[in-house]
C-alpha positions as CSV (number, residue, x, y, z in Angstrom):
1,X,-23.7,32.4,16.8
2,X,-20.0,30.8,17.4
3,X,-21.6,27.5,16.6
4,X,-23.7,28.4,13.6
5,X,-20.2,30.1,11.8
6,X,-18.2,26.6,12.6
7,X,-20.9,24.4,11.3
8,X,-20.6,26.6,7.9
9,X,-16.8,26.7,8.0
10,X,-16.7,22.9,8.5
11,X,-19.9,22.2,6.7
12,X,-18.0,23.2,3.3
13,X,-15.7,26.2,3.7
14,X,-12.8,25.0,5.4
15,X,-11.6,22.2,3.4
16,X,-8.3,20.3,3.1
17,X,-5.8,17.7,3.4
18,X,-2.3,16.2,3.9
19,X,-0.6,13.5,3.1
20,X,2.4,11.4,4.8
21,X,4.2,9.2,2.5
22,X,7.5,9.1,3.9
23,X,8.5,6.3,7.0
24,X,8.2,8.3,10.3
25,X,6.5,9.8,13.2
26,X,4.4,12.7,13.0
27,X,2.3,15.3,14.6
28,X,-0.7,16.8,12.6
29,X,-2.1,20.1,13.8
30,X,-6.6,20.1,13.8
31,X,-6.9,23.5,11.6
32,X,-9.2,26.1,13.1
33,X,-13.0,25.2,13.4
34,X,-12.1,22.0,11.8
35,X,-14.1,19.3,14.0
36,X,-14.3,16.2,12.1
37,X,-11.8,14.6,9.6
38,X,-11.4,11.4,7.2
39,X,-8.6,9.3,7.4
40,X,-7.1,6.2,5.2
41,X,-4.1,4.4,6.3
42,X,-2.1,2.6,4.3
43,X,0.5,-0.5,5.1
44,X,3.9,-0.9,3.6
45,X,4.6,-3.7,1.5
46,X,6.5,-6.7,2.4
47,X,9.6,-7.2,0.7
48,X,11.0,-9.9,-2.0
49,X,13.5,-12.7,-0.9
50,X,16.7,-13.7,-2.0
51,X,15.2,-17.5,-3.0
52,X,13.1,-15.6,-5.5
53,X,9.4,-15.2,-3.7
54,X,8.3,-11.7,-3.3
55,X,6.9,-9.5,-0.1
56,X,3.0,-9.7,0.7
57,X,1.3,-6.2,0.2
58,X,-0.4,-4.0,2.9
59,X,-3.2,-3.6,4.6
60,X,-5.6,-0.8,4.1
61,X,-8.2,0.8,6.5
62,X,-10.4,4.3,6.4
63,X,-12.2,5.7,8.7
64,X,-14.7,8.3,8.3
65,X,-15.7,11.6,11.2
66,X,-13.4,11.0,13.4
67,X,-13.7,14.1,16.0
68,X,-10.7,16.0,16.4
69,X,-10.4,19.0,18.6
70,X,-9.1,22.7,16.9
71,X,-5.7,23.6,17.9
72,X,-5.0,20.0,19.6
73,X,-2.0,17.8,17.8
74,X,-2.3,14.2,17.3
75,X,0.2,11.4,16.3
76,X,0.6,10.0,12.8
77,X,2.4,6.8,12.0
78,X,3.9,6.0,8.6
79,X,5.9,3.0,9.7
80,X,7.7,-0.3,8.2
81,X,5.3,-2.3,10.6
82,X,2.6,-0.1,10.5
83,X,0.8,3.3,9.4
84,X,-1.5,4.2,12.0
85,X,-4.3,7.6,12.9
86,X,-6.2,8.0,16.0
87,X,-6.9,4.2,16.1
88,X,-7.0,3.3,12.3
89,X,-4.3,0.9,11.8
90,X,-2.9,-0.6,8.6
91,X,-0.1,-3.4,8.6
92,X,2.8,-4.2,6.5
93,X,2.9,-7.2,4.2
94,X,4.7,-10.1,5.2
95,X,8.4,-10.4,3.6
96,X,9.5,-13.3,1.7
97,X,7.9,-16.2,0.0
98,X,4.3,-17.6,0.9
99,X,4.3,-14.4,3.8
100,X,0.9,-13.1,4.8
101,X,-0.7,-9.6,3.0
102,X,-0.9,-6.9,6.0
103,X,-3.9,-6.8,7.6
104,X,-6.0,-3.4,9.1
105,X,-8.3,-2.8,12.1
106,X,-10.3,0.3,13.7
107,X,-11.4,1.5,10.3
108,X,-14.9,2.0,8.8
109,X,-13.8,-0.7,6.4
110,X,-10.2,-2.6,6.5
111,X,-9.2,-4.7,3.9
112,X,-5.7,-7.0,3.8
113,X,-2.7,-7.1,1.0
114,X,-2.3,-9.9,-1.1
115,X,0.1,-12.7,0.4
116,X,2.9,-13.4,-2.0
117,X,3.8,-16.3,-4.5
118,X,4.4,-19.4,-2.9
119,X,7.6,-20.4,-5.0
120,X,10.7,-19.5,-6.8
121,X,10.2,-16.1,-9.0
122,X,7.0,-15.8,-7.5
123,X,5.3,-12.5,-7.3
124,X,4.5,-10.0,-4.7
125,X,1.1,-9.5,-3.6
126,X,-1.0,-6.7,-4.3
127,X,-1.8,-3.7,-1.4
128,X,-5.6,-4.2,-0.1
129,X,-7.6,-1.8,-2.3
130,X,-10.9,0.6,-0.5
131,X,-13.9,-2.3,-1.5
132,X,-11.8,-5.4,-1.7
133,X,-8.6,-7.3,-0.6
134,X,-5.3,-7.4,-2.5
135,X,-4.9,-10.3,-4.8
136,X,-2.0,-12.8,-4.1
137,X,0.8,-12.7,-6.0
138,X,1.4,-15.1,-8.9
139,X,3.2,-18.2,-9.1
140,X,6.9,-18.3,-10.0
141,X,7.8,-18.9,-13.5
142,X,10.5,-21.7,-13.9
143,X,12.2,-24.3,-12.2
144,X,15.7,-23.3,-13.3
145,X,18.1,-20.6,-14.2
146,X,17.4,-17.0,-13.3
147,X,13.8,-16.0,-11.6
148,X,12.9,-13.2,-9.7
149,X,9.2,-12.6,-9.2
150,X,8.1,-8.5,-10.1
151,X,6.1,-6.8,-6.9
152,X,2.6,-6.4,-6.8
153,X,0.6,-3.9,-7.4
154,X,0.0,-0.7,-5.4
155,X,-3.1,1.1,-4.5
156,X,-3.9,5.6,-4.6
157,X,-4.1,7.8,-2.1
158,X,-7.7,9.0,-3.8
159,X,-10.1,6.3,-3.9
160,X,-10.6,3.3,-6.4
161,X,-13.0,0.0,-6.1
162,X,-10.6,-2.7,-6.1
163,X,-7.7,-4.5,-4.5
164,X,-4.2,-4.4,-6.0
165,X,-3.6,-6.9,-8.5
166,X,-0.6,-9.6,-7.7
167,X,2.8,-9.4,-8.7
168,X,4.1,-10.4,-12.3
169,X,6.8,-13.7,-13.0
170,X,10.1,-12.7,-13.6
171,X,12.3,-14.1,-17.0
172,X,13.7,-17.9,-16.6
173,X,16.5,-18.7,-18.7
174,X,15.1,-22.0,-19.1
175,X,11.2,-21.6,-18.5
176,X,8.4,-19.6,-17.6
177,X,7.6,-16.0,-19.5
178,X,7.3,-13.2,-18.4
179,X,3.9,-11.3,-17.0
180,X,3.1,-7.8,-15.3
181,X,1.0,-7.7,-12.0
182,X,-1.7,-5.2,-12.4
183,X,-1.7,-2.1,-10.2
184,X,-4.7,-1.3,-7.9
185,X,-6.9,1.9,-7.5
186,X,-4.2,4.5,-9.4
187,X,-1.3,2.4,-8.2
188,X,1.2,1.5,-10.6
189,X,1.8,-1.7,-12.2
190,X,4.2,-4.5,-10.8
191,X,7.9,-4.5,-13.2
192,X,8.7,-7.6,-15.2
193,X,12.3,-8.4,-14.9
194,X,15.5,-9.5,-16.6
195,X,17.0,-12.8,-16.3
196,X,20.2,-11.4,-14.8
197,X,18.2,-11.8,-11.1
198,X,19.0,-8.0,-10.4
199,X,17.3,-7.1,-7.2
200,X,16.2,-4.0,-9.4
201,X,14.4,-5.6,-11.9
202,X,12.7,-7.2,-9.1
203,X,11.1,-3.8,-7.7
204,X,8.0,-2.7,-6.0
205,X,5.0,-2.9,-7.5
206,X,3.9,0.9,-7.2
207,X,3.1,3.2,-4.5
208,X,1.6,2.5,-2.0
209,X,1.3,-1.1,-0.5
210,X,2.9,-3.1,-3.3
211,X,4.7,-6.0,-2.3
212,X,8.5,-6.5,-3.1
213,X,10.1,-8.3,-5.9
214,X,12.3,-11.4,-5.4
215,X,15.6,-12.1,-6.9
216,X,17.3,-15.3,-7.6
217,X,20.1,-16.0,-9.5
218,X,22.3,-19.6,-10.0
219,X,25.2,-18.4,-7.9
220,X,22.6,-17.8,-5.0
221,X,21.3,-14.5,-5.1
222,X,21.2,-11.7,-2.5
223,X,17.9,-10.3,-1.0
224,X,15.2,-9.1,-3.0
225,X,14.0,-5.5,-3.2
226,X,11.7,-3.6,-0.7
227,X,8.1,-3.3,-0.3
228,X,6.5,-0.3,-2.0
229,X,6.1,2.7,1.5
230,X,3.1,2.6,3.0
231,X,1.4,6.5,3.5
232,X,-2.0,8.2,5.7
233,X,-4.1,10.6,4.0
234,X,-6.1,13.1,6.2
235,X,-9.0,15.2,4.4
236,X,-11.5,17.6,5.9
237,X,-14.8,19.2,4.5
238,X,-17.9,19.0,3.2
239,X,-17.9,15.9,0.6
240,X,-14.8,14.5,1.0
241,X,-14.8,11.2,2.5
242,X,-13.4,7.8,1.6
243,X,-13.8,5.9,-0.2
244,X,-13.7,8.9,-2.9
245,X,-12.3,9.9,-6.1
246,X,-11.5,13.2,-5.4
247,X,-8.4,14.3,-6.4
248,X,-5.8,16.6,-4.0
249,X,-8.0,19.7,-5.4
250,X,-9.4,21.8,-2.9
């Protein structure tokens, strides 16, 4: 009888979820009769440089049925290096110009961030998406004056089919123009920037995963801005499994 009632509860009664998108250590609680939940992890993005090149973007990796136990706590990670659940790991991007996306491991399917530009005012890469990798971020956009690469895009916490786009070229004083980097499954777009090499204009690409901007100015520059946070999404119930469009509706 006991096991008929928990296959209904779990089958489509009890549903739910919760999200961790702040840098830390957690404990998450298995609800009653809950036996099996869904995770995706999702890496920080690497951050920008002061010579102009901005961070790679994170990794990505879902799993799907993972057992938990009712009543039992368990350990979630939403970390600068990594954001980690039962196993399901998800890396941060690499900082600075020409670093490595994040990579991910232990999932159903792991996918890795864009790596950055490779020059001055280059762009950050993209965070991995649920079907495909982040793309790379673009190349800088002048050989003189003030650059400073935009971050990349970022990726949802609620599905999508593709990775983050890569990071848009910052204003040149003397060169290059301006572009956007495009934002990946309901992440926001990467920022174009001002010539003045503001570490602001620079910014992340969008939550979650984006990589950093650069900043560079003539008198040297200071460092360029962080990587977009990296977050886990736990969700439990009949239907809802990643990769998935559902929204946070119940």
């Amino acid at each position: 009888m006991f096991a008929a009632i928990n296959s209904f509860l779990t089958g489509g009664m009890v549903k739910g979820q919760q999200e961790f998108t702040t840098a830390g250590t957690y404990s998450w609680t298995a609800p009653t009769y809950v036996t099996s939940v869904c995770v995706v992890c999702i890496g920080a993005g690497g951050n920008g440089s002061g010579n102009g090149g901005g961070g790679g973007g994170g990794g990505l990796a879902y799993k799907n049925n993972i057992t938990v136990v009712p009543g039992t706590s368990y350990t979630v990670v939403v970390g600068g290096a990594t954001s980690s659940f039962e196993g399901v790991t998800a890396n941060k991007g690499g900082d600075g110009t020409g670093s490595a996306g994040g990579t991910a491991s232990g999932g159903d399917a792991n996918f890795s961030g864009g790596a950055s530009g490779t020059d001055r005012g280059s762009g950050g890469g993209g965070a991995a998406g649920y079907t495909a990798n982040g793309s790379a971020g673009s190349a800088g956009g002048g050989l003189g004056g003030d650059t400073a690469g935009a971050g990349g895009g970022g990726v949802g916490l609620y599905g999508g089919s593709t990775g983050g786009g890569g990071g848009g070229v910052g204003s040149s004083q003397t060169s290059g123009t301006a572009s956007v980097g495009t934002g990946g499954s309901g992440g926001a777009n990467g920022s174009t920037n001002a010539r003045s090499g503001t570490a602001s204009f620079g910014g992340a690409g969008g939550n979650y995963g984006g990589g950093g901007g650069g900043v560079t100015n003539s008198t040297g520059g200071a460092g360029g801005s962080d990587g977009a946070s990296g977050a886990v999404r736990i969700i439990w119930g009949y239907g809802r499994a990643f990769p998935s469009t559902l929204t946070n509706d119940l």
